[in-house]
PyMOL Python script that loads the backbone (N, CA, C, O; Angstrom):
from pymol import cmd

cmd.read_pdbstr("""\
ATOM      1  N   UNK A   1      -8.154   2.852   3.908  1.00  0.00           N
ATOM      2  CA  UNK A   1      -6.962   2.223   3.296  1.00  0.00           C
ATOM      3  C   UNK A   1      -5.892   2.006   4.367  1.00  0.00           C
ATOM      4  O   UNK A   1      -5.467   2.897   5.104  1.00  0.00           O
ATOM      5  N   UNK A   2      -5.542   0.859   4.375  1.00  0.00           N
ATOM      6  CA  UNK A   2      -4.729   0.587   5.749  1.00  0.00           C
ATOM      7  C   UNK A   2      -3.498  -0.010   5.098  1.00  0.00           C
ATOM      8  O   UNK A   2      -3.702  -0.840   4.212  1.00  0.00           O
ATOM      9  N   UNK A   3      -2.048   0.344   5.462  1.00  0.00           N
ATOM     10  CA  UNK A   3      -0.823  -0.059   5.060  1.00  0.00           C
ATOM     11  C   UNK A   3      -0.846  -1.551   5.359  1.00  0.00           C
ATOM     12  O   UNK A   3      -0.784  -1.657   6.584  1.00  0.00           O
ATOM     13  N   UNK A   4      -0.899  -2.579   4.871  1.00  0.00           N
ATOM     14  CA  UNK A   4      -0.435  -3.958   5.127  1.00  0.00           C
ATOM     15  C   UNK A   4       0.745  -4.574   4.915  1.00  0.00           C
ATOM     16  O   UNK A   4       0.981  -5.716   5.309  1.00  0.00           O
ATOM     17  N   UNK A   5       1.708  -3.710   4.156  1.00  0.00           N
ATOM     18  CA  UNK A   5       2.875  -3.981   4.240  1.00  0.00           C
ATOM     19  C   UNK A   5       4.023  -3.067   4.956  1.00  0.00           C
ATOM     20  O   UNK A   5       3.676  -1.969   5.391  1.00  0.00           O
ATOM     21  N   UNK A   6       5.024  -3.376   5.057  1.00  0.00           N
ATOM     22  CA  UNK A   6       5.909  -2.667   6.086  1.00  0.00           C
ATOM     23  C   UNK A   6       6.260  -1.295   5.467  1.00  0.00           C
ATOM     24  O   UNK A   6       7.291  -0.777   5.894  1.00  0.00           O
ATOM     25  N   UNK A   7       5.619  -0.686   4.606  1.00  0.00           N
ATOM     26  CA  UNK A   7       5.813   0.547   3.712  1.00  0.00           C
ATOM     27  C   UNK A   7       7.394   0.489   3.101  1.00  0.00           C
ATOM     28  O   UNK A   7       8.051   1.484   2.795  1.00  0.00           O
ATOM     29  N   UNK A   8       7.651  -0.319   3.042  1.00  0.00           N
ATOM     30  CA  UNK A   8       8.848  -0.484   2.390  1.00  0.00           C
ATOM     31  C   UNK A   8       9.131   0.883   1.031  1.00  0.00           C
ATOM     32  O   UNK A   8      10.071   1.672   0.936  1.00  0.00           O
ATOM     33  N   UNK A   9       8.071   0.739   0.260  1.00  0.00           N
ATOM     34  CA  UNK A   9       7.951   1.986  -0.441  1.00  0.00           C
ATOM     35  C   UNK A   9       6.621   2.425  -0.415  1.00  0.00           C
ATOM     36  O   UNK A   9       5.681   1.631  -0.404  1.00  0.00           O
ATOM     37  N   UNK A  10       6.457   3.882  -0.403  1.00  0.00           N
ATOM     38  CA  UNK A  10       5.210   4.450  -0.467  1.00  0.00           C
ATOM     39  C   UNK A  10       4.442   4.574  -1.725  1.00  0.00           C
ATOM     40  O   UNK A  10       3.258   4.872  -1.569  1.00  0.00           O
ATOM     41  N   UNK A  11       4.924   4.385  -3.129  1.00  0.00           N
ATOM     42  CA  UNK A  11       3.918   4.610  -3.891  1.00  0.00           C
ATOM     43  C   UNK A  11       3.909   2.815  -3.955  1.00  0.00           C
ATOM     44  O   UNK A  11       2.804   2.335  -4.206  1.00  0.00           O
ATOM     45  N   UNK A  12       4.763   2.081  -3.800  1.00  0.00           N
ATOM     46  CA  UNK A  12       4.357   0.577  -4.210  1.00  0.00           C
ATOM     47  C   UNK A  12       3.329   0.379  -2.900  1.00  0.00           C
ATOM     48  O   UNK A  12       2.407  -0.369  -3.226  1.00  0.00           O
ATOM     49  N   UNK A  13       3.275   0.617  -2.178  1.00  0.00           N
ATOM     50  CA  UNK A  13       2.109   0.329  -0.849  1.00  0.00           C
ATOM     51  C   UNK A  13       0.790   1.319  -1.283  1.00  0.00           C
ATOM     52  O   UNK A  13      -0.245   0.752  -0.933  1.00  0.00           O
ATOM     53  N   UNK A  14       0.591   2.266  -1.758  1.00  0.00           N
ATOM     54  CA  UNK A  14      -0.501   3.484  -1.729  1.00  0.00           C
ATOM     55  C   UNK A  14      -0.799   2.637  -3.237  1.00  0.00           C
ATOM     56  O   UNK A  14      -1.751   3.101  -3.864  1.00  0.00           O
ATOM     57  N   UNK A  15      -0.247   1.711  -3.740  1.00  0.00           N
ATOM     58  CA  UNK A  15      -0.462   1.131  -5.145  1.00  0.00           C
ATOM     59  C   UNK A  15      -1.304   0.070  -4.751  1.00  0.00           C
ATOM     60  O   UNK A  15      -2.511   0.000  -4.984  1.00  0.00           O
ATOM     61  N   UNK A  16      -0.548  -0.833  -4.086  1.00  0.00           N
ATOM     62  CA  UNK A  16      -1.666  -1.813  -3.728  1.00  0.00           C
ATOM     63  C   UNK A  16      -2.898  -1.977  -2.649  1.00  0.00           C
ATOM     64  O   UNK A  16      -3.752  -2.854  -2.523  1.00  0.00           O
ATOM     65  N   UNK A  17      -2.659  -0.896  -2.003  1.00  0.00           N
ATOM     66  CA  UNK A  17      -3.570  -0.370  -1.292  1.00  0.00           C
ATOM     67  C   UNK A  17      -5.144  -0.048  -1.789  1.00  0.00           C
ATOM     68  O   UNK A  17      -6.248  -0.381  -1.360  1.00  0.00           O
ATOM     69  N   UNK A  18      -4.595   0.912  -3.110  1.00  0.00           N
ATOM     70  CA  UNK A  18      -5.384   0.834  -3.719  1.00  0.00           C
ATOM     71  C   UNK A  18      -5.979   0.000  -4.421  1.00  0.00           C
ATOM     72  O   UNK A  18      -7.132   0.166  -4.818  1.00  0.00           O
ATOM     73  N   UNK A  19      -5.313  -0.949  -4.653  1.00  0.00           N
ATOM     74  CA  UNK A  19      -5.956  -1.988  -5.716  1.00  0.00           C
ATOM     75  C   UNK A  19      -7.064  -2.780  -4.812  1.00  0.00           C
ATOM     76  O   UNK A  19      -8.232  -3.156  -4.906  1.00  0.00           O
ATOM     77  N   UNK A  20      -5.791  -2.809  -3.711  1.00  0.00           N
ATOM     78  CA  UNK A  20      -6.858  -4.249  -2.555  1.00  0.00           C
ATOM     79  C   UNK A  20      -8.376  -3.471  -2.142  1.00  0.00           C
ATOM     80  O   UNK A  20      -9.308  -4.091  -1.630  1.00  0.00           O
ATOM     81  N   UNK A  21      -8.413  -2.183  -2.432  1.00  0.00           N
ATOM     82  CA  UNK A  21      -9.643  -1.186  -1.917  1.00  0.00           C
ATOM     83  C   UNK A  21     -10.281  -1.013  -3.132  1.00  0.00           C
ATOM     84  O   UNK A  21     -11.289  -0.311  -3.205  1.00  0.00           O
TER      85      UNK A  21
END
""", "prot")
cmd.dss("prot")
cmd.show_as("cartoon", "prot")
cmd.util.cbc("prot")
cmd.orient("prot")
C-alpha cells in the first residue's frame, strides 16, 4: 500500500489506499 496522495489526512489516505488495493 503506497501513499499516493500528499497524506494530507491519514485515515482519508489509509481509506483510499485501501480501496485502490
Amino acid at each position: 500500500m503506497r501513499f499516493i496522495l500528499k497524506r494530507v489526512n491519514k485515515e482519508e489516505s489509509i481509506v483510499l489506499d485501501t480501496k485502490k488495493c
